[in-house]
PATI-409915 format. One line per 8 residues: their letters; for each residue x negated, z negated, y of C-alpha. Coordinates in Angstrom, 1 decimal. Layout:
REM PATI-409915
a	X,Z,Y; ...;
//
This chain:
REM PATI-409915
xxxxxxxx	0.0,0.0,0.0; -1.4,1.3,3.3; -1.1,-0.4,6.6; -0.5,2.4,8.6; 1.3,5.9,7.6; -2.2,9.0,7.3; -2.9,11.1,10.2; -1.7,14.3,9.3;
xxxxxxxx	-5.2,15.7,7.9; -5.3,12.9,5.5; -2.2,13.6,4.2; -2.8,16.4,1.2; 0.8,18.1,-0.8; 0.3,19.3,-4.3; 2.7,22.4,-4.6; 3.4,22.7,-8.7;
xxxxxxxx	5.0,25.8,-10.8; 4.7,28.6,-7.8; 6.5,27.0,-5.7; 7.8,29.8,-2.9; 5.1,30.1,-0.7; 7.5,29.3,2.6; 6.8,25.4,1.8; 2.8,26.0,1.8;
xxxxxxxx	3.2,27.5,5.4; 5.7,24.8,6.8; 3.5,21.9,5.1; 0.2,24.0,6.4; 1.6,24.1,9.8; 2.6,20.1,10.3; -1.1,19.8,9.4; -1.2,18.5,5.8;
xxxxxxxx	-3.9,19.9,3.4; -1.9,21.8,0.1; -2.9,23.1,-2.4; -0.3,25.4,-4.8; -0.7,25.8,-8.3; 1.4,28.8,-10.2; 1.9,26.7,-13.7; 2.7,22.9,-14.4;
xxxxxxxx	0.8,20.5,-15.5; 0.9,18.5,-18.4; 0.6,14.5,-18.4; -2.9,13.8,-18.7; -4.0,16.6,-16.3; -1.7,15.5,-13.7; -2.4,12.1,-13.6; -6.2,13.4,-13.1;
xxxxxxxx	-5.1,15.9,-10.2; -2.0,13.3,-8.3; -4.2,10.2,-7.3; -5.1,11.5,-3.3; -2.1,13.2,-3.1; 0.6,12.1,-0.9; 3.2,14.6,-1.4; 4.5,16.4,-4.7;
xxxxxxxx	6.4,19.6,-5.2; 7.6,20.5,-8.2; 10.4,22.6,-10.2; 12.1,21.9,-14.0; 9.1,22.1,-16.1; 6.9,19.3,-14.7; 7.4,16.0,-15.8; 7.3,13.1,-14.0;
xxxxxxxx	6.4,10.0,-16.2; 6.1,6.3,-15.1; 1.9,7.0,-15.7; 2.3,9.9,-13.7; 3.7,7.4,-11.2; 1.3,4.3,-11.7; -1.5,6.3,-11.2; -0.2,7.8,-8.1;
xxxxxxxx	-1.4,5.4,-5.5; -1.0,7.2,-2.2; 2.2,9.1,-3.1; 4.8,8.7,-0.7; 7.6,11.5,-1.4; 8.3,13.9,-4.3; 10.2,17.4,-4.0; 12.1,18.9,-6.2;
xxxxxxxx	12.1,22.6,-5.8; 15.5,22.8,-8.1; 18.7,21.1,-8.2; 18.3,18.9,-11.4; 16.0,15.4,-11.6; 16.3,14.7,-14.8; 11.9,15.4,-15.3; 11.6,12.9,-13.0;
xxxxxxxx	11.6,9.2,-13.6; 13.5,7.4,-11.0; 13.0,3.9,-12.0; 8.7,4.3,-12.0; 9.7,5.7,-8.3; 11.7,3.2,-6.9; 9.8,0.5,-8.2; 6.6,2.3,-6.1;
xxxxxxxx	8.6,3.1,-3.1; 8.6,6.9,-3.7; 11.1,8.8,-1.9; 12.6,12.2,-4.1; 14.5,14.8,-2.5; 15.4,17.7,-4.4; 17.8,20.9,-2.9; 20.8,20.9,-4.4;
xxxxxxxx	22.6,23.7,-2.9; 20.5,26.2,-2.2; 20.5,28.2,-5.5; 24.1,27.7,-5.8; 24.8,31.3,-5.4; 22.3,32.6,-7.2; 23.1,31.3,-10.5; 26.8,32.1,-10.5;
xxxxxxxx	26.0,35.9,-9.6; 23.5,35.8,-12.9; 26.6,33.8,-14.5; 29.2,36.4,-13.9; 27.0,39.0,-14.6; 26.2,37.9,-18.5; 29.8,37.3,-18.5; 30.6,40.6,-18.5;
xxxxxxxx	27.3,42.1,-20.6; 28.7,39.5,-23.3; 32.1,40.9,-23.4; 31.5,44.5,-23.2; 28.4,44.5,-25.3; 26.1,46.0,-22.8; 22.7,44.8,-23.8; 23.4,45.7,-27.7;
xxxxxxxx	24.1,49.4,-26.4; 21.4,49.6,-24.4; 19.2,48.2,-27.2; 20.3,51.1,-30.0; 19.9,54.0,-27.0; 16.7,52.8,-27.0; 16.0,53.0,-30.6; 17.8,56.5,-30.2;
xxxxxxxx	21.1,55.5,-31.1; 24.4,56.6,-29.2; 27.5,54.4,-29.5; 30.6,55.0,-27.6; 33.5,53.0,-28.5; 35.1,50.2,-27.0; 34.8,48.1,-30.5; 35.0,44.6,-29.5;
xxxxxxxx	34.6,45.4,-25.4; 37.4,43.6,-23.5; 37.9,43.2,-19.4; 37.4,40.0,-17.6; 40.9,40.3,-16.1; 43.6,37.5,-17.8; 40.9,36.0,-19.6; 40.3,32.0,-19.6;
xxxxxxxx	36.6,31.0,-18.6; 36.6,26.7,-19.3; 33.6,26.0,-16.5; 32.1,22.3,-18.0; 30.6,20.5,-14.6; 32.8,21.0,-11.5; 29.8,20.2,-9.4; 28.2,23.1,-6.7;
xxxxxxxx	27.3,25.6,-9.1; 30.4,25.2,-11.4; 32.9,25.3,-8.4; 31.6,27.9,-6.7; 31.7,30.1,-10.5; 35.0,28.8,-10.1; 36.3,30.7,-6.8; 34.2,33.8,-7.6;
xxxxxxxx	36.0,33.7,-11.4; 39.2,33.5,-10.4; 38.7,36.3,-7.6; 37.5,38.5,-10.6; 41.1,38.1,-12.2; 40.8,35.4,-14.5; 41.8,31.9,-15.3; 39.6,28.5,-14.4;
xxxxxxxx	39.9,25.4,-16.8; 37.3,22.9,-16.2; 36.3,19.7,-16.9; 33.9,17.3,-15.6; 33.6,13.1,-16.2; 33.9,12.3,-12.4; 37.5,13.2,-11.1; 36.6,16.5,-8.8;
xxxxxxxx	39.8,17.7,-6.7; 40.1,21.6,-8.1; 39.9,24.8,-6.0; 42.2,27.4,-6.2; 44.3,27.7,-9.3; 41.9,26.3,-11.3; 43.3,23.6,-13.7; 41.8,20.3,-14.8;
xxxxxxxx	41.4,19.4,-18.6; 42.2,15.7,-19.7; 39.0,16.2,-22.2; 36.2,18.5,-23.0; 38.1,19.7,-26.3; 41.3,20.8,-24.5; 38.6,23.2,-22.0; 37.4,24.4,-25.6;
xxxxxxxx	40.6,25.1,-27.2; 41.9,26.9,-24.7; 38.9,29.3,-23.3; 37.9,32.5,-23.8; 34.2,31.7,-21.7; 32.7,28.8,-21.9; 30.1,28.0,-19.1; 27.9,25.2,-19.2;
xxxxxxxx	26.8,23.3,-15.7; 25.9,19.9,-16.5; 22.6,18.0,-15.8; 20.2,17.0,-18.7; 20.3,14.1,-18.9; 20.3,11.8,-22.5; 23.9,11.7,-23.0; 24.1,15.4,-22.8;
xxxxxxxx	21.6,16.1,-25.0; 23.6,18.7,-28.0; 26.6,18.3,-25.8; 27.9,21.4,-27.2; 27.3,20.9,-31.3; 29.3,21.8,-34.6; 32.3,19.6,-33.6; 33.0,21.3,-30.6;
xxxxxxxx	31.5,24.9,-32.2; 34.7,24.0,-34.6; 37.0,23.6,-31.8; 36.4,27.0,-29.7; 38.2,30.0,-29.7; 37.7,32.5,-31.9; 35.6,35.6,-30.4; 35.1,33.6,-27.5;
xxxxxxxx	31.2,33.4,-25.6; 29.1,30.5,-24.5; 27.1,30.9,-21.5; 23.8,28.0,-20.8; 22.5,28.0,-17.5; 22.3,24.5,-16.7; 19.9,22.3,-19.5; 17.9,23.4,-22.7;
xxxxxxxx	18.8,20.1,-24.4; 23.1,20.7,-23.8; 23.1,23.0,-26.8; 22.4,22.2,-30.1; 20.6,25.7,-30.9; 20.7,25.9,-34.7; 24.1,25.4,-34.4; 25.0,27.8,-32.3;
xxxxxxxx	22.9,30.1,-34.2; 24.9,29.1,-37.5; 28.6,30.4,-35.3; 26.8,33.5,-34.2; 26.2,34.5,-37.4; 29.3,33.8,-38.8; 31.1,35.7,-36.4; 32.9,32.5,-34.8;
xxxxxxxx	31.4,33.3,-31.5; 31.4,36.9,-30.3; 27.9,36.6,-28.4; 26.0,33.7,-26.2; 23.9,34.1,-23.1; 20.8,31.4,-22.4; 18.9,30.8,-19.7; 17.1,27.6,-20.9;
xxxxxxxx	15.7,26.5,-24.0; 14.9,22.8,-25.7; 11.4,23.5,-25.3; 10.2,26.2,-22.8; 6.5,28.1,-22.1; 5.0,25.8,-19.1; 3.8,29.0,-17.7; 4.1,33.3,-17.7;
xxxxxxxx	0.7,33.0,-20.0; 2.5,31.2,-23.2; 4.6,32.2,-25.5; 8.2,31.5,-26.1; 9.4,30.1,-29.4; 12.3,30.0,-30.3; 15.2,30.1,-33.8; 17.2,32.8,-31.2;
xxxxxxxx	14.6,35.9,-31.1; 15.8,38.7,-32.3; 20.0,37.6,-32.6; 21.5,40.5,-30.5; 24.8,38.7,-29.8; 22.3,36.4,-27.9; 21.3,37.2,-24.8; 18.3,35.6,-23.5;
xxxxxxxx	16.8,35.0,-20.2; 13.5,33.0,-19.2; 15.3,29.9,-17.2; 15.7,32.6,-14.1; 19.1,31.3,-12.9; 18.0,30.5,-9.6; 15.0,33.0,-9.2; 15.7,35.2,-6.9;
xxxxxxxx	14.2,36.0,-3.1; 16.9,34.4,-1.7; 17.4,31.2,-3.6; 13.4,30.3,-3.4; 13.6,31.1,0.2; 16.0,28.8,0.8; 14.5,25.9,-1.5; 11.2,26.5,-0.2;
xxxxxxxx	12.3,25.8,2.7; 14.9,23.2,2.9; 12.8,20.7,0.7; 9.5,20.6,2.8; 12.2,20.1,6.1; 14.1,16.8,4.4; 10.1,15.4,3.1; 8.4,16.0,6.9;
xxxxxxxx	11.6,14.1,8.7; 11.2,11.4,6.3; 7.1,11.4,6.9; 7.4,11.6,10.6; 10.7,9.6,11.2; 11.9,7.9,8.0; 15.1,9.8,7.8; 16.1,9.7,3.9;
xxxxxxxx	19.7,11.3,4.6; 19.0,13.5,1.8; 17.1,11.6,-0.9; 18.3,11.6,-4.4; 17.4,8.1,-5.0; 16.8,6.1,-1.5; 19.7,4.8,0.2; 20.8,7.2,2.8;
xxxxxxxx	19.5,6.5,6.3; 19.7,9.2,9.4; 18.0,7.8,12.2; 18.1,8.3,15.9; 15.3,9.8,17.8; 12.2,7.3,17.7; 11.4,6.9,21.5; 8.0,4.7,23.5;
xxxxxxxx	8.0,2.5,20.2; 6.7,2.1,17.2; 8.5,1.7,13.8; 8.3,-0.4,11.2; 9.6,1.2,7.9; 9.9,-1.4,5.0; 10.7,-0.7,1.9; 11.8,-3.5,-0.6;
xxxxxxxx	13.9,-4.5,-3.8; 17.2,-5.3,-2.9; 17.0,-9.2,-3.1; 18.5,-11.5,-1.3; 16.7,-12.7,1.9; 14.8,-9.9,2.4; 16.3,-9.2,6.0; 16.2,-12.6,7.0;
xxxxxxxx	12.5,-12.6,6.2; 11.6,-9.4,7.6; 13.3,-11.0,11.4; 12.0,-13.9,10.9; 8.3,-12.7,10.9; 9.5,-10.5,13.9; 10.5,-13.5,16.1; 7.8,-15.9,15.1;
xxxxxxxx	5.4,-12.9,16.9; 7.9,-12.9,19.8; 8.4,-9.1,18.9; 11.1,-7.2,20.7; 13.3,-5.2,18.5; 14.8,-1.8,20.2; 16.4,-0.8,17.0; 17.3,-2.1,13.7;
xxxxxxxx	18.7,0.0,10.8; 19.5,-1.4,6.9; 20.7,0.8,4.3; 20.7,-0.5,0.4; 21.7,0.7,-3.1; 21.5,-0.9,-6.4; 17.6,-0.7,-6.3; 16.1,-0.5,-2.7;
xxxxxxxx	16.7,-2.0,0.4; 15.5,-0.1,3.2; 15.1,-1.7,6.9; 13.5,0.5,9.8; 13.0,-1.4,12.6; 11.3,0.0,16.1; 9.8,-2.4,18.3; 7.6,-1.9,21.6;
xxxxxxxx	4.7,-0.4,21.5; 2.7,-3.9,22.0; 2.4,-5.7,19.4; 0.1,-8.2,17.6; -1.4,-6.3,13.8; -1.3,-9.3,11.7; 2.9,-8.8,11.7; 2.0,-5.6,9.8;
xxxxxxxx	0.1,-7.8,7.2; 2.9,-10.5,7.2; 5.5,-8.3,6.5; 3.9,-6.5,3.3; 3.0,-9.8,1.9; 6.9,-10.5,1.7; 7.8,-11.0,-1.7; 9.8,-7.7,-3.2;
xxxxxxxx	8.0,-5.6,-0.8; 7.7,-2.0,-1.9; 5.7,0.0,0.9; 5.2,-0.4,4.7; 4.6,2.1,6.9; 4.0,2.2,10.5; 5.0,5.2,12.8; 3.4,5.2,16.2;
//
């Protein structure tokens, strides 16, 4: 724990998995030292690489472990150039005052277009086709090729990706069921399901847009296999571990399931350089895709963007209005003071303590702000300008103390 927050040439970002090059320049231009790296890295290598650095941006495949985070002792704020957190392990974080903001809406659009579009190569067989004209064989016949129109896509996971698949689906002409464990108000004509097995039942799609974490893990398995249509299509664009692969592989074969379309995998190549292994290669009715959902120019340039924005407020102001795990403070404009950011457990007394050290230096507070969650209590507190040093040292020796920083 550091007295006083880095000048900004101390402070060095490590940019992981080709991270759009947007967030080097931004990050460049505030004055940081980064350095970008195209793959991950595994465990032991980035526990090597992460102990100067003060900021970390990552995407899906990097994982976040509590060594990762023990060993990172000047690491302030982590990025997550994705929607999903699951790789990253929010307990190690908050217990080191970490701050993690990830960018949860800016792919949004990207992955339904890719959605809709597998959709419709699912139900009209397009990539089989084009397969066999390549091999020199011409087939034209509408065998097993249906519209879009009138059918009933179930959308699992009503959050921004899944509504927004929602609206676009039902302007295509077809039907929205979804379901989701937190009560989401529905859009459109799209209709609610009291349970994940009446969405099954009753659709001819089936999209998944859930997070990864543990209780998902083979969300989608023989029971529920059992209890979808017949001829009906799975689409996976949300987690590798939803799925339970040799299953699906067993209702592909046997015709229960017209065709499936996956964009992530239980285990995934770390970079372009490996190889990727995996039970579906070579099942036509399968299409695959290498975790690309959100890959396009406009998605990364909005990621790339938005993250480094939300993690250089909170470095030069505090603002955690957009963390994923913090408790949400926007802050006013920091003017002729200095502020005192604390970051603690929330315990009792830990306020009372904090003002108490404050008045004994006979400290005038211009500003006090307090925002908690289950974890972390988070004061910010600017004062004048003049001020005696050893309050800096009281206040970090307060038991439950996390981090303090100091903004001038």
């Amino acid at each position: 724990m550091r007295e006083l927050s880095y000048p900004k040439n101390k402070i060095n970002v490590l940019l992981l998995e080709k991270v759009d090059k947007i967030a080097f320049d931004l990050f460049k231009e505030e004055g940081y030292n980064v350095e970008s790296l195209d793959g991950s890295l595994s465990e032991k290598d980035l526990i090597k690489k992460i102990k100067d650095v003060s900021i970390l941006g990552i995407r899906s495949k990097t994982i976040i472990s509590e060594k990762v985070i023990k060993s990172a002792n000047k690491l302030l704020a982590i990025g997550a150039f994705c929607i999903g957190t699951n790789q990253i392990k929010f307990e190690s974080c908050n217990d080191s005052g970490i701050v993690v903001f990830n960018a949860p809406y800016s792919n949004t659009r990207s992955v339904v277009e890719i959605v809709i579009a597998q959709i419709i190569n699912l139900m009209r067989k397009i990539v089989i086709k084009s397969n066999k004209m390549h091999s020199g064989v011409w087939r034209k016949d509408s065998l097993d090729s249906f519209e879009i129109r009138n059918k009933v896509i179930g959308i699992v996971g009503y959050g921004n990706i899944g509504s927004q698949l929602s609206v676009i689906s039902e302007a295509l002409g077809m039907k929205v069921l979804y379901y989701d464990i937190v009560d989401k108000l529905s859009i459109g004509n799209a209709k609610k399901c009291k349970s994940l097995n009446d969405l099954l039942k009753n659709s001819d799609i089936v999209s998944l847009h859930v997070d990864g974490k543990k209780s998902n893990t083979n969300l989608i398995s023989d029971k529920e296999f059992s209890i979808m249509k017949e001829k009906s299509i799975l689409v996976n664009y949300s987690r590798g571990n939803v799925v339970d692969i040799d299953s699906l592989i067993k209702n592909i074969k046997s015709k229960k399931l017209m065709g499936a379309a996956l964009d992530v995998f239980p285990e995934e190549p770390s970079n372009n350089k490996e190889k990727f292994k995996s039970k579906v290669k070579g099942i036509e009715e399968i299409i695959l895709s290498p975790h690309i959902g959100g890959s396009t120019k406009e998605a990364q340039k909005n990621i790339g963007s938005y993250v480094p924005d939300k993690i250089i407020d909170f470095i030069n102001s505090g603002n955690t209005s957009s963390s994923v795990n913090f408790p949400k403070l926007s802050l006013p404009e920091q003017s002729d003071s200095h502020r005192l950011i604390h970051i603690h457990k929330n315990q009792p007394g830990v306020m009372l303590k904090i003002n108490k050290i404050i008045s004994e230096y006979n400290i005038n507070i211009k500003g006090q702000y307090l925002k908690t969650n289950e974890e972390i209590g988070y004061v910010i507190t600017d004062i004048d300008s003049v001020y005696n040093k050893e309050v800096v040292k009281s206040l970090k020796n307060i038991p439950a103390t996390l981090k303090l920083r100091v903004l001038y």
